[in-house]
C-alpha positions in Angstrom: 0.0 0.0 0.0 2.5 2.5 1.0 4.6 1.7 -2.3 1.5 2.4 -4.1 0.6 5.5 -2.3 4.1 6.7 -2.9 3.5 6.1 -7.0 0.8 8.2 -7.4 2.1 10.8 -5.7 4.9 10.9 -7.8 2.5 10.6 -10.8 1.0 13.5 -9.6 4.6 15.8 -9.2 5.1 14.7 -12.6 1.6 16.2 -14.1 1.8 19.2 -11.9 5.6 19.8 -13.7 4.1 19.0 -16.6 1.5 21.5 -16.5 3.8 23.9 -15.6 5.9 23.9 -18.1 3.5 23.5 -20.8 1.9 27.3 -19.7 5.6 28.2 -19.7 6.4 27.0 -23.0 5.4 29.5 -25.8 4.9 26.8 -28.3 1.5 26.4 -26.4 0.3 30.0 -26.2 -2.7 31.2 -27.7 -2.3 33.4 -31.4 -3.3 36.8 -30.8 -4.9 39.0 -33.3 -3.1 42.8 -33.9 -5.6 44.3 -31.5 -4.6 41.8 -28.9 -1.0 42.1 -29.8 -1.2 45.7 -29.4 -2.4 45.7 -26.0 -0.6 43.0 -24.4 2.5 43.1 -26.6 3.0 46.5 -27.3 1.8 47.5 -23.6 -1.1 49.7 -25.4 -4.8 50.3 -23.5 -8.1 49.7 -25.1 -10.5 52.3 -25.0 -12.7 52.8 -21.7 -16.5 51.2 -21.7 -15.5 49.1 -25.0 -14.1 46.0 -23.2 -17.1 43.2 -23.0 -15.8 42.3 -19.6 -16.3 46.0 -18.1 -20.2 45.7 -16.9 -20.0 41.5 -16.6 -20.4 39.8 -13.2 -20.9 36.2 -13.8 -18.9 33.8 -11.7 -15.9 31.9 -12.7 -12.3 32.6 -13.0 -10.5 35.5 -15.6 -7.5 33.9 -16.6 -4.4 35.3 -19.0 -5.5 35.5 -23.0 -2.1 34.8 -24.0 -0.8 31.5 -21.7 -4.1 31.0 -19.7 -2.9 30.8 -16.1 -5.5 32.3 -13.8 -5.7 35.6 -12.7 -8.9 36.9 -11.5 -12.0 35.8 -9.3 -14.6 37.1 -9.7 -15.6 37.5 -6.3 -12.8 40.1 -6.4 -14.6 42.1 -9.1 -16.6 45.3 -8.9 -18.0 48.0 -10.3 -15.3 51.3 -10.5 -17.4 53.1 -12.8 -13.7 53.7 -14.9 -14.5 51.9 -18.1 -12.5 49.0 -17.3 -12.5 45.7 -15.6 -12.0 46.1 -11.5 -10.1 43.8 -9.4 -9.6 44.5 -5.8 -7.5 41.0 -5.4 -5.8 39.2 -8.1 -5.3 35.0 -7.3 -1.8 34.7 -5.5 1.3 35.1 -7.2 -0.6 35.5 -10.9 0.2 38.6 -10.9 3.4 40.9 -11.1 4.2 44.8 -10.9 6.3 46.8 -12.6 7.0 50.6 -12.7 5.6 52.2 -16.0 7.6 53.6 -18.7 5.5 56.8 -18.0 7.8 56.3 -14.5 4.3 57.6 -12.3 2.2 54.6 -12.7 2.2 50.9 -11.7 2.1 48.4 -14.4 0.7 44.9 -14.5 1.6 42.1 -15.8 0.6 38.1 -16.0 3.4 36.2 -13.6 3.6 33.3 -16.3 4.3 35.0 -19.6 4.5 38.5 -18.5 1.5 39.9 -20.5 0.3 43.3 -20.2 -2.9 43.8 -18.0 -3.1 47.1 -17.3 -2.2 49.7 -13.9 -2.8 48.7 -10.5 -3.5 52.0 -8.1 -4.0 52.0 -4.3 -5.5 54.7 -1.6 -8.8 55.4 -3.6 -11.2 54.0 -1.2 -13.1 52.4 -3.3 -13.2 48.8 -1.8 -12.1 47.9 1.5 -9.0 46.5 0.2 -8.1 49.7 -1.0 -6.9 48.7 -4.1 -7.8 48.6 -8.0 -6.3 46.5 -10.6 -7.5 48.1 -13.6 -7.6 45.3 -16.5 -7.9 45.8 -19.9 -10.5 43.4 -21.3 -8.5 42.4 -24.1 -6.2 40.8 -21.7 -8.6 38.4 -20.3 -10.5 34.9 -21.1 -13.2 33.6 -18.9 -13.9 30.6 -17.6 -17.6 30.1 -15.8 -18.1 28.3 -12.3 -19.7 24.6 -14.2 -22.7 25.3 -10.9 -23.3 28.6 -9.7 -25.9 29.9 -7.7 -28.2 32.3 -9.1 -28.4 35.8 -6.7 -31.9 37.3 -7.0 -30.8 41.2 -6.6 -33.6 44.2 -6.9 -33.1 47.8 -6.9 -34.5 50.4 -4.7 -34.6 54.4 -6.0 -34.2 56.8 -3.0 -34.2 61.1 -3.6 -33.3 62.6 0.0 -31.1 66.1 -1.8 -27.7 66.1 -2.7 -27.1 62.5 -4.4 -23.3 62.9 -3.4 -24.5 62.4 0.1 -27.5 59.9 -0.7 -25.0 57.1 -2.0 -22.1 57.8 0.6 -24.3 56.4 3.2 -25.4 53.2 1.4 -22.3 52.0 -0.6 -20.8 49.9 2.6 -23.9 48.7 3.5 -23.4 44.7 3.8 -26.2 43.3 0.8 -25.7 46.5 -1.4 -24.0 45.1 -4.9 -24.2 48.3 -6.5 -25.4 52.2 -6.5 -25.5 54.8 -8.9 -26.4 58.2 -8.7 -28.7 59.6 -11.3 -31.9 61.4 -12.1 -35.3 60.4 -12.6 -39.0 61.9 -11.6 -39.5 64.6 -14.3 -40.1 65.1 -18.3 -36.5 65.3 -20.3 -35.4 62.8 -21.4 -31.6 62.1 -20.5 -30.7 65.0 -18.8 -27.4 66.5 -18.0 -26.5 67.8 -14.4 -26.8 71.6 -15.5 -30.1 70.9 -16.9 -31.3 69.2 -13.5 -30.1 72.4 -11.3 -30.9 75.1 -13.9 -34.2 74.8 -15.7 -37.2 73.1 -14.8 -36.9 69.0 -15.9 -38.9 67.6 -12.9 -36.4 65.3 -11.9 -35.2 65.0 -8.5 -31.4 63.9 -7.7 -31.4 60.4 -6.9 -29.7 57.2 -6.0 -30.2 53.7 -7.6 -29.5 50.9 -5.2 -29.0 47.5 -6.7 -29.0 44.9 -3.8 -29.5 41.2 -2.7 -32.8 40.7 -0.5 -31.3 37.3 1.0 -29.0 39.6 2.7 -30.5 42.9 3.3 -34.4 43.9 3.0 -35.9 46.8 1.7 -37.4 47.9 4.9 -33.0 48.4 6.3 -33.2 50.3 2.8 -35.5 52.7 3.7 -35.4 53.2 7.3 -31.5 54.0 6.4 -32.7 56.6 3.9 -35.0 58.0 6.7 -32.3 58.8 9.0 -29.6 60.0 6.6 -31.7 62.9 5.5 -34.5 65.4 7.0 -37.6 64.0 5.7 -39.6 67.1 6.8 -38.2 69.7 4.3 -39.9 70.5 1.4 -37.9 70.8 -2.0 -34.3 71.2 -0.2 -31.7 69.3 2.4 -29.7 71.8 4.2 -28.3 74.2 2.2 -29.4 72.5 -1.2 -32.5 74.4 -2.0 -34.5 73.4 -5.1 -37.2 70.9 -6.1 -34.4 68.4 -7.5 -33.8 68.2 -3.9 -36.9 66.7 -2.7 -37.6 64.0 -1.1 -39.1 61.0 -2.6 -39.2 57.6 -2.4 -39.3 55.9 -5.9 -41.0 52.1 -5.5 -40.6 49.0 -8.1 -43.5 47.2 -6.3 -46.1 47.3 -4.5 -44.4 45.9 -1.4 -41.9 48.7 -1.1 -45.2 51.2 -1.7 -46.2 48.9 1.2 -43.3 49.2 2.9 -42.5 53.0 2.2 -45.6 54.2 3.3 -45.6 52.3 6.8 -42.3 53.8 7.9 -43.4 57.2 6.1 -46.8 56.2 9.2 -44.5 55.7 12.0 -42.6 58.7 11.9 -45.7 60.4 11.5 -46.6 58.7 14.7 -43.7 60.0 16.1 -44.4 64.0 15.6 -42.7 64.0 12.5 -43.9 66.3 9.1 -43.1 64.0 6.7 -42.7 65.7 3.3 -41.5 62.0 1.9 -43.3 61.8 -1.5 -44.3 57.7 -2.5 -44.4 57.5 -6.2 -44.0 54.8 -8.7 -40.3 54.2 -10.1 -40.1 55.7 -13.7 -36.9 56.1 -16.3 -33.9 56.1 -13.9 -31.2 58.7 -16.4 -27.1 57.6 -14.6 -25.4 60.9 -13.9 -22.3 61.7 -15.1 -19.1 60.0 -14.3 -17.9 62.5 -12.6 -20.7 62.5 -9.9 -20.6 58.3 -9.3 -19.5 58.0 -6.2 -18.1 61.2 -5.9 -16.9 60.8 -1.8 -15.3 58.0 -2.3 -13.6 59.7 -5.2 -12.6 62.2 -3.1 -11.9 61.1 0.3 -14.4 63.3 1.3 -17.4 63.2 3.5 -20.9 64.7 2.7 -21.6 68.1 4.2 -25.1 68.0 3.7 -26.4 64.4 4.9 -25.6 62.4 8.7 -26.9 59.5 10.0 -29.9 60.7 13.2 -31.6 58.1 15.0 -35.7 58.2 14.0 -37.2 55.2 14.4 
């Protein structure tokens, strides 16, 4: 037994070699096109918000387009709002760093055959880890998880002034899987942020909140909206004064109108004027880039909104 027991593990040294070298060996690399070559060759960057991997969250593993070896998971993926793939974690020891040629950035590379990926940068706040490999798509192949489990998300529209503010409070909250700040409530269609403060669209400034129920409920939604803004003024929050800065709830089904309008009951119950408008979700327009999660951005902290015990 023990002489058998030593044989397959040597079988197994010798496939794992094997392996190895056969991901080292060129002869075994995949044939890039010139758009490929130009990118991971030549060190060049694709454009932003043209890589199919920059708004995809299935599960599975990103590995190298040029040898294979893995690189990514994508539980270490998220949404930057940059234009490109986001990594906060990269599998251990895939992947190298270099210093740029521009001498400012850091460069990265695949470990195994030294294909360019893209920059990593660090201090933006973005994730908890602090850190953002940003990947060119082009880079990357993707293998999915054979089983996966499918997360039922739904999304939740809150308006409580100043969206800066609004999605500071709710991008760390555990179950949140993605916000966005935007506008929505009036007439024009895809309006800009000048057109929202300066002439009279209808639309409020508001968040988008795109989250798993299995882990947080829409009720923790809105009671946090409640207490992150003053629900008793009319068209303004602090210093923000203007009907864009109302405050309204936005509901996707009759269970948040259910839900809304109970909490809108208790604080009624508790002596406060509720200004809160209910009112049935309609075309959410995304904001700019440059608002999307502007604090974080930043490493600021909003000036307008904090967190008062209501209920």
């Amino acid at each position: 037994m023990q002489k058998i027991f030593k044989f397959i593990t040597l079988l197994l040294f010798i496939s794992i070699q094997i392996n190895a070298q056969n991901m080292n060996d060129k002869s075994t690399w995949n044939k890039l096109n010139d758009f490929e070559k130009y990118v991971i060759v030549n060190k060049g960057t694709e454009r932003p918000g043209t890589g199919k991997f920059d708004a995809f969250f299935e599960d599975g593993t990103y590995t190298c387009k040029r040898c294979n070896a893995p690189l990514y998971k994508s539980t270490d993926k998220f949404d930057a709002h940059c234009g490109w793939p986001a990594f906060d974690d990269e599998i251990e020891g895939a992947v190298k760093r270099k210093t740029d040629a521009d001498g400012r950035r850091t460069e990265i590379l695949c470990a195994n055959c030294d294909a360019h990926l893209g920059h990593v940068f660090e201090g933006e706040r973005i994730t908890d880890k602090n850190v953002r490999h940003c990947v060119n798509s082009v880079s990357l192949n993707f293998t999915p998880e054979e089983e996966k489990a499918v997360v039922k998300t739904e999304e939740a529209i809150f308006a409580g002034g100043c969206f800066w503010g609004v999605e500071y409070f709710f991008t760390e909250l555990d179950g949140v899987l993605a916000t966005s700040v935007g506008y929505t409530g009036g007439a024009k269609n895809n309006p800009t942020y000048k057109e929202v403060c300066y002439t009279d669209t209808g639309h409020a400034e508001a968040l988008k909140v795109t989250y798993d129920p299995s882990k947080v409920s829409y009720e923790e939604l809105a009671r946090l909206f409640f207490e992150i803004h003053d629900p008793t003024q009319v068209d303004r929050q602090g210093p923000d004064v203007g009907k864009q800065y109302r405050s309204e709830i936005f509901y996707t089904s009759a269970t948040q109108k259910e839900v809304a309008n109970k909490l809108i009951g208790e604080l009624k119950g508790k002596g406060f004027k509720v200004a809160t408008q209910v009112t049935k979700a309609d075309t959410f327009w995304d904001a700019e880039e440059y608002h999307q999660k502007y604090y974080i951005k930043h490493k600021k902290e909003p000036y307008c909104h904090v967190k008062i015990e209501r209920f």
